[in-house]
C-alpha positions as protocol buffer text, in pm:
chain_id: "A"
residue {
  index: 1
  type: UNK
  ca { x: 682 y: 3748 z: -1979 }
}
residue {
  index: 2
  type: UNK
  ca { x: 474 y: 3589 z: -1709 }
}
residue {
  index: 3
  type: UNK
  ca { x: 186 y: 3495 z: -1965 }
}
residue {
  index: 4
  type: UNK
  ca { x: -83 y: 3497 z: -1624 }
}
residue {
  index: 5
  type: UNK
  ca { x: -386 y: 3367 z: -1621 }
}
residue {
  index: 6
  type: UNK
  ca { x: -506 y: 3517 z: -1312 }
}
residue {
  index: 7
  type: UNK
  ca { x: -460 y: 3877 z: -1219 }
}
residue {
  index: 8
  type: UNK
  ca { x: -549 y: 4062 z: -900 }
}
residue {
  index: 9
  type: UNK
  ca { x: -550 y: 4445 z: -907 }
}
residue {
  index: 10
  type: UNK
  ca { x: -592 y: 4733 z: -634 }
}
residue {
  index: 11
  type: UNK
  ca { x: -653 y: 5014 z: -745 }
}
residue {
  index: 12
  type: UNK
  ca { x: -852 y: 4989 z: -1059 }
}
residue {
  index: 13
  type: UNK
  ca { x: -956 y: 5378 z: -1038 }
}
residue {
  index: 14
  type: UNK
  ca { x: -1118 y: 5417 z: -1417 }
}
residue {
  index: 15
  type: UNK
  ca { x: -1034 y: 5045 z: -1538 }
}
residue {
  index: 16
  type: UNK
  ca { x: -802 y: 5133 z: -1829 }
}
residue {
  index: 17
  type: UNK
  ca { x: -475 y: 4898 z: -1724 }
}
residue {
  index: 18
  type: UNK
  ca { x: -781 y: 4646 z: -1609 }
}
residue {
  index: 19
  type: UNK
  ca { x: -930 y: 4661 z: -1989 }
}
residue {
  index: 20
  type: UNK
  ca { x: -585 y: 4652 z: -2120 }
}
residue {
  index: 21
  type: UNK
  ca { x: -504 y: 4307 z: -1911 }
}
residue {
  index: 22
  type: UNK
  ca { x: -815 y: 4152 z: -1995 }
}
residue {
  index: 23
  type: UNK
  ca { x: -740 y: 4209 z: -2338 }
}
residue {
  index: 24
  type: UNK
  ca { x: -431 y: 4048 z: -2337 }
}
residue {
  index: 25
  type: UNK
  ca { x: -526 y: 3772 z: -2102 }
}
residue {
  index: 26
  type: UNK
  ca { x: -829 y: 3711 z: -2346 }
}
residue {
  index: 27
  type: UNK
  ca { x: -572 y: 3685 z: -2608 }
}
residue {
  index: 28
  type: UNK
  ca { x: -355 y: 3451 z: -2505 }
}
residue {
  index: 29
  type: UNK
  ca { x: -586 y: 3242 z: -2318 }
}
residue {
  index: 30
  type: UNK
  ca { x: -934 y: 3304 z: -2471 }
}
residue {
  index: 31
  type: UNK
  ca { x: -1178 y: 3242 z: -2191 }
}
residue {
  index: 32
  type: UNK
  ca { x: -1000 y: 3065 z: -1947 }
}
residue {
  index: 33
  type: UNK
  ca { x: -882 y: 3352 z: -1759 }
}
residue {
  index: 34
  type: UNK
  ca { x: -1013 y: 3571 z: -1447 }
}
residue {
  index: 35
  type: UNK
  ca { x: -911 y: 3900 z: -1314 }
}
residue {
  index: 36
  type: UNK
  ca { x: -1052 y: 4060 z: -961 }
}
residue {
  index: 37
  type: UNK
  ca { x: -1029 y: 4411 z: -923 }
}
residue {
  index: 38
  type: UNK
  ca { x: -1082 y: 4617 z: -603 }
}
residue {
  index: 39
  type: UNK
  ca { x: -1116 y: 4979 z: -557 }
}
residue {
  index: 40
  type: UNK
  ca { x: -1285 y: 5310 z: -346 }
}
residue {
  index: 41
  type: UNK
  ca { x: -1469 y: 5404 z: -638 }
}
residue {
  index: 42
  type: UNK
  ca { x: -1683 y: 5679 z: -587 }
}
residue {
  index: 43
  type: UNK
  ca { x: -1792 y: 5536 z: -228 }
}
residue {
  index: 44
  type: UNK
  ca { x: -1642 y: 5694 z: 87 }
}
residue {
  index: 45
  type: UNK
  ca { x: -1360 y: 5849 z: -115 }
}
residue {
  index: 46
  type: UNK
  ca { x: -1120 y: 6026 z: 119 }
}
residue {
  index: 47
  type: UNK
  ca { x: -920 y: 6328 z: -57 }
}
residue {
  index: 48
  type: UNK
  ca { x: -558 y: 6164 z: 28 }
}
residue {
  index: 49
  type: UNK
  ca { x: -707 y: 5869 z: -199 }
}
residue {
  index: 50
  type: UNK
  ca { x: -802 y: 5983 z: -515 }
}
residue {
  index: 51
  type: UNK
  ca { x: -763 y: 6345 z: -640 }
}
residue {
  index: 52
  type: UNK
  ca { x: -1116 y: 6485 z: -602 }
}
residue {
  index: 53
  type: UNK
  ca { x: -1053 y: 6744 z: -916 }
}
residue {
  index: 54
  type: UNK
  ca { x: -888 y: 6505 z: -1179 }
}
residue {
  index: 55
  type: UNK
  ca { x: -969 y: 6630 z: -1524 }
}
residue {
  index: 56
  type: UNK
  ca { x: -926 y: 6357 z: -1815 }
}
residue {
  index: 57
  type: UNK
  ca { x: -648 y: 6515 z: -2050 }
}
residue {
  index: 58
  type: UNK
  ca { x: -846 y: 6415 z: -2332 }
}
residue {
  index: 59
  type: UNK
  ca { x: -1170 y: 6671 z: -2305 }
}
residue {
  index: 60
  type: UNK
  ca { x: -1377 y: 6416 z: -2488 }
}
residue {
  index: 61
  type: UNK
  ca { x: -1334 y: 6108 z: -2258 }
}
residue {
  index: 62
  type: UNK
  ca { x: -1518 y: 6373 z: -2030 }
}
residue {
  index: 63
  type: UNK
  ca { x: -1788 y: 6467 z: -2285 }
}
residue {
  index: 64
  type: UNK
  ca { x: -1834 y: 6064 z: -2330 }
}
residue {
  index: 65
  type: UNK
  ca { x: -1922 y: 5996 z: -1967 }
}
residue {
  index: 66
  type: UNK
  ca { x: -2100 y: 6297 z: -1861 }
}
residue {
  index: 67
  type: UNK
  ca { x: -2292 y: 6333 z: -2171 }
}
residue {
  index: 68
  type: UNK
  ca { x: -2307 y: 5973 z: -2335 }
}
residue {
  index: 69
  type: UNK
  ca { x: -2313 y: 5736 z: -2049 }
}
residue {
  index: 70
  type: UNK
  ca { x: -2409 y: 5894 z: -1761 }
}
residue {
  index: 71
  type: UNK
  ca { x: -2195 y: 5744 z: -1598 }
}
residue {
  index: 72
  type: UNK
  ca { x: -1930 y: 5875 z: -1300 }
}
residue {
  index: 73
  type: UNK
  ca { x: -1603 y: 5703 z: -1443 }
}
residue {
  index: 74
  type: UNK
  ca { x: -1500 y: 5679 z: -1104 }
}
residue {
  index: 75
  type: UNK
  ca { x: -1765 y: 5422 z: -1026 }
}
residue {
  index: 76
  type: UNK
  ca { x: -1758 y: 5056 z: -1031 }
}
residue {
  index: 77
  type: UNK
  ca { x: -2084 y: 5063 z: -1258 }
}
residue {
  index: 78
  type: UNK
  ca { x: -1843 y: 5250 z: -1519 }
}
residue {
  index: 79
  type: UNK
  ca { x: -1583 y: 4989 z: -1462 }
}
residue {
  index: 80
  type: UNK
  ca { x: -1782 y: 4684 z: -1524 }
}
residue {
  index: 81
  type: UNK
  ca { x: -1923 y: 4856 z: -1827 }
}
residue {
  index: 82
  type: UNK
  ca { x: -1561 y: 4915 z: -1995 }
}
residue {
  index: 83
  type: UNK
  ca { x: -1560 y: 4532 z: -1887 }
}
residue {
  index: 84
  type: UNK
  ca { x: -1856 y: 4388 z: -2031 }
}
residue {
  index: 85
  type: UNK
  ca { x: -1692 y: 4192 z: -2304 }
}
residue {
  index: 86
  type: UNK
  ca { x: -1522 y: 4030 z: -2101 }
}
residue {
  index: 87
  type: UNK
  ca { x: -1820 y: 3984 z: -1752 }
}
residue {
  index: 88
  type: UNK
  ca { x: -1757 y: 3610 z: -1707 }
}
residue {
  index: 89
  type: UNK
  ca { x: -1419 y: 3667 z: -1651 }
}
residue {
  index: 90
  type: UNK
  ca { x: -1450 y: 3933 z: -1422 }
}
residue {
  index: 91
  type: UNK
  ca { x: -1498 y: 4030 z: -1037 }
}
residue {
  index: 92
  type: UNK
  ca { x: -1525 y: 4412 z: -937 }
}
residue {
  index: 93
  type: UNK
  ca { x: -1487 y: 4477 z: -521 }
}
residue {
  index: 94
  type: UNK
  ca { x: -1578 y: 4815 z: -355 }
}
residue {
  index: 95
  type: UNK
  ca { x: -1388 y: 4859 z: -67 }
}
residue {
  index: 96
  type: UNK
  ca { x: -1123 y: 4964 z: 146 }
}
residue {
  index: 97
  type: UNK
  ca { x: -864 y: 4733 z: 98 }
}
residue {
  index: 98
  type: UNK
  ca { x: -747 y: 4800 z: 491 }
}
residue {
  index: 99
  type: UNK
  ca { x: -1103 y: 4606 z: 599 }
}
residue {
  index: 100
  type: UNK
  ca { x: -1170 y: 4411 z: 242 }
}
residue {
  index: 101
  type: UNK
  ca { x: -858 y: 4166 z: 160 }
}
residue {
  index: 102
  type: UNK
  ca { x: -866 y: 4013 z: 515 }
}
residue {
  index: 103
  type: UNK
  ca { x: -1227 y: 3862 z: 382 }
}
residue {
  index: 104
  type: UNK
  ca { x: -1102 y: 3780 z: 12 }
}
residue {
  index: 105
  type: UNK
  ca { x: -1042 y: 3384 z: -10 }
}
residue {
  index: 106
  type: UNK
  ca { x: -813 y: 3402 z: -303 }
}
residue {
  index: 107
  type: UNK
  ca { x: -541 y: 3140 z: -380 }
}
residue {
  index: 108
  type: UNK
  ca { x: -296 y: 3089 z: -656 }
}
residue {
  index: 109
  type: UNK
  ca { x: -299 y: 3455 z: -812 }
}
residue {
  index: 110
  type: UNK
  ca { x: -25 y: 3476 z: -1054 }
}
residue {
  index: 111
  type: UNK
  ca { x: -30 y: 3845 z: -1055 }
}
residue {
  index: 112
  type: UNK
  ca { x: -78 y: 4136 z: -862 }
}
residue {
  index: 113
  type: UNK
  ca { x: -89 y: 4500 z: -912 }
}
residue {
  index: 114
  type: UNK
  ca { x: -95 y: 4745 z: -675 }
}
residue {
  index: 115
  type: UNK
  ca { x: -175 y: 5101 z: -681 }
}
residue {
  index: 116
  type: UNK
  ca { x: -424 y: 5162 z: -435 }
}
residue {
  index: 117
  type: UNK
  ca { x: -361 y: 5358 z: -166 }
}
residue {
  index: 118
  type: UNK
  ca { x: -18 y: 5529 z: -116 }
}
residue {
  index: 119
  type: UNK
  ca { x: 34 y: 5545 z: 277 }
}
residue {
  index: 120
  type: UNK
  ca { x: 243 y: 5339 z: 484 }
}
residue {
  index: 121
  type: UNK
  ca { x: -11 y: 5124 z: 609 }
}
residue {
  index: 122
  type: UNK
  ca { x: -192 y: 5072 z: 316 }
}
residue {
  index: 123
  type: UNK
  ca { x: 117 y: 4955 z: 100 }
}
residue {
  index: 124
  type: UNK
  ca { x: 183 y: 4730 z: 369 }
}
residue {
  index: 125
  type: UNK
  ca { x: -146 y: 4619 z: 446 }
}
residue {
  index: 126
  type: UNK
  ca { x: -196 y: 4520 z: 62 }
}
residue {
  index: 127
  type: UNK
  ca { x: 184 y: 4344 z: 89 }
}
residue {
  index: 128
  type: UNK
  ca { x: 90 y: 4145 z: 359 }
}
residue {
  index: 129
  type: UNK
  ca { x: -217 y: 3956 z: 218 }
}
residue {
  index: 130
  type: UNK
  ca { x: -123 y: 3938 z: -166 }
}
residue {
  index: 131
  type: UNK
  ca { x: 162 y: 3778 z: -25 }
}
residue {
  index: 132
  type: UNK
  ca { x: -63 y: 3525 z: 121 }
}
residue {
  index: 133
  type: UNK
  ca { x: -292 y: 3485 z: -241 }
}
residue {
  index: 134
  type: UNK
  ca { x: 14 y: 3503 z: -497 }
}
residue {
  index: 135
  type: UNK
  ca { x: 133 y: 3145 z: -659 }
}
residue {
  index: 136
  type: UNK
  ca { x: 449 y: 2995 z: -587 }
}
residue {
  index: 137
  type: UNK
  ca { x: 624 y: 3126 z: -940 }
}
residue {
  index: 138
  type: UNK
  ca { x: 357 y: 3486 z: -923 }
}
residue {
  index: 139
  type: UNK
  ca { x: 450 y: 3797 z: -927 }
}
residue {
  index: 140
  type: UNK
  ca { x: 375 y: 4164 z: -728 }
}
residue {
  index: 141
  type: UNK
  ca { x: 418 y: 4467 z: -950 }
}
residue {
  index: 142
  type: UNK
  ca { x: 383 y: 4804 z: -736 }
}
residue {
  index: 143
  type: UNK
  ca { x: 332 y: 5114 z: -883 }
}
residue {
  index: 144
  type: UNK
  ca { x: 427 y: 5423 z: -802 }
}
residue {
  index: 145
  type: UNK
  ca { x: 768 y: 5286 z: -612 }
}
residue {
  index: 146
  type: UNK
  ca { x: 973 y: 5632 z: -558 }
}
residue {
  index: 147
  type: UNK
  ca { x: 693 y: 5884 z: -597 }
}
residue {
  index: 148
  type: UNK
  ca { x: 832 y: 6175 z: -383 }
}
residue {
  index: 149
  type: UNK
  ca { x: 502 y: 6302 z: -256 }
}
residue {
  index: 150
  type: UNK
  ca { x: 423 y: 5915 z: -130 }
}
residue {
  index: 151
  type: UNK
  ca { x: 714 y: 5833 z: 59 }
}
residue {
  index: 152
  type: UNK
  ca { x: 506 y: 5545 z: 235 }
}
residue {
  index: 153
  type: UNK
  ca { x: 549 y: 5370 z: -72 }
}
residue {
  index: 154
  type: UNK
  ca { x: 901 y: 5313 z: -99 }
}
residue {
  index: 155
  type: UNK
  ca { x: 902 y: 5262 z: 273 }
}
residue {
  index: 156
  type: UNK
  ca { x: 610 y: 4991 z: 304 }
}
residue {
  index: 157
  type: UNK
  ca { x: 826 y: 4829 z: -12 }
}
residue {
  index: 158
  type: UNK
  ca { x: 1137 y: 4820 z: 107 }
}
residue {
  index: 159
  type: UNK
  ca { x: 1053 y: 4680 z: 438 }
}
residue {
  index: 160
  type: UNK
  ca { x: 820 y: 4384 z: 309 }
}
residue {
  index: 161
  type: UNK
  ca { x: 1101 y: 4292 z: 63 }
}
residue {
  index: 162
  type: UNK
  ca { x: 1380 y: 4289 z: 320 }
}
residue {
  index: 163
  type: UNK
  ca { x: 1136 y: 4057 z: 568 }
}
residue {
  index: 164
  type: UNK
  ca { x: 1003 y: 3842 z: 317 }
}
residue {
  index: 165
  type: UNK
  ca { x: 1174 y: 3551 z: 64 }
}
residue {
  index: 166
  type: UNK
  ca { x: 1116 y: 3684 z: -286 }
}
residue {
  index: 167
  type: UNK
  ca { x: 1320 y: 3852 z: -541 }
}
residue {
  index: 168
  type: UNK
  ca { x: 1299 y: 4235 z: -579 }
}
residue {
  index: 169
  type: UNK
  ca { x: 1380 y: 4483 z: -791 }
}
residue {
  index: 170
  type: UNK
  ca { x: 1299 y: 4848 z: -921 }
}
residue {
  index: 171
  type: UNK
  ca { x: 1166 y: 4889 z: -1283 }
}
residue {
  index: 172
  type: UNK
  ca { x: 1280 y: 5253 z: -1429 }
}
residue {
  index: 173
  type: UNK
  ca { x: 1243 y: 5384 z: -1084 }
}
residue {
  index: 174
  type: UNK
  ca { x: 842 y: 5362 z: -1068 }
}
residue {
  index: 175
  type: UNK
  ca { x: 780 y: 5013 z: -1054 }
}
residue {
  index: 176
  type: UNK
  ca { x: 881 y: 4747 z: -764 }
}
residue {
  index: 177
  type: UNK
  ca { x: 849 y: 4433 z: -871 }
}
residue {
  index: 178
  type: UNK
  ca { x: 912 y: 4132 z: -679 }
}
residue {
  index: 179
  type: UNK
  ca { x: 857 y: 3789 z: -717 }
}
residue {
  index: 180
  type: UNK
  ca { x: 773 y: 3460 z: -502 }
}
């Protein structure tokens, strides 16, 4: 609905939603478009962050990067390589976004997903300073809104929407979505 032309994303973990928006922002816009993603990756992962034993459901995407590319499709080497097509366009961060987005200059960002992190802190952490780089019109998406085993979530959520002037609301009870 938005139709963004610049989108923002924590929590790229193997870049499949950040191949699927550059596909669609290439689409609509060609090459006037630019997405920034920021993740972990492989570096410093902490358990809590990223489940250390996650098996791809499909057994061959597993074949493909151990055996084919070599590759660790947790890394940000694997990202930017689903990515290529599209490396003009493009900016990949490692990092922690508790130490990272407090050094990002980034203005006007018409969208924003989040699903980084799922503690208190982090959520709001992330809330606070995409609040700072979204447009005037932009949009927040956060995933992963009433996961029951990430109750910091909701929590951080709730509490940034009741403090803050945008409109919010809950998208078949996974997604928070709120707008500036």
């Amino acid at each position: 609905k938005t139709n963004p032309k610049s989108f923002f994303e924590i929590g790229v973990f193997h870049g499949v939603t950040a191949r699927n928006v550059c596909d669609l922002m290439y689409k609509n816009h060609k090459s006037d478009f630019k997405y920034i993603g920021i993740d972990l990756f492989d570096q410093n992962v902490r358990d809590d962050e990223i489940a250390p034993n996650f098996k791809f459901n499909n057994p061959l995407k597993t074949f493909y990067y151990k055996y084919i590319k070599r590759q660790n499709p947790y890394s940000a080497l694997a990202v930017e390589d689903l990515l290529k097509k599209y490396r003009q366009n493009v900016e990949i961060i490692t990092g922690n976004t508790n130490e990272e987005l407090k050094n990002l200059n980034l203005n006007n960002i018409e969208y924003i997903f989040i699903d980084g992190g799922h503690d208190f802190e982090t959520v709001k952490n992330d809330l606070y300073f995409c609040s700072k780089f979204i447009k005037n019109g932009g949009t927040i998406l956060c995933d992963d809104y009433d996961l029951s085993q990430a109750p910091g979530v909701k929590k951080a959520i709730d509490e940034f929407a009741s403090k803050n002037e945008c409109k919010f609301s809950i998208i078949e009870k996974r997604f928070a979505k709120l707008e500036f």
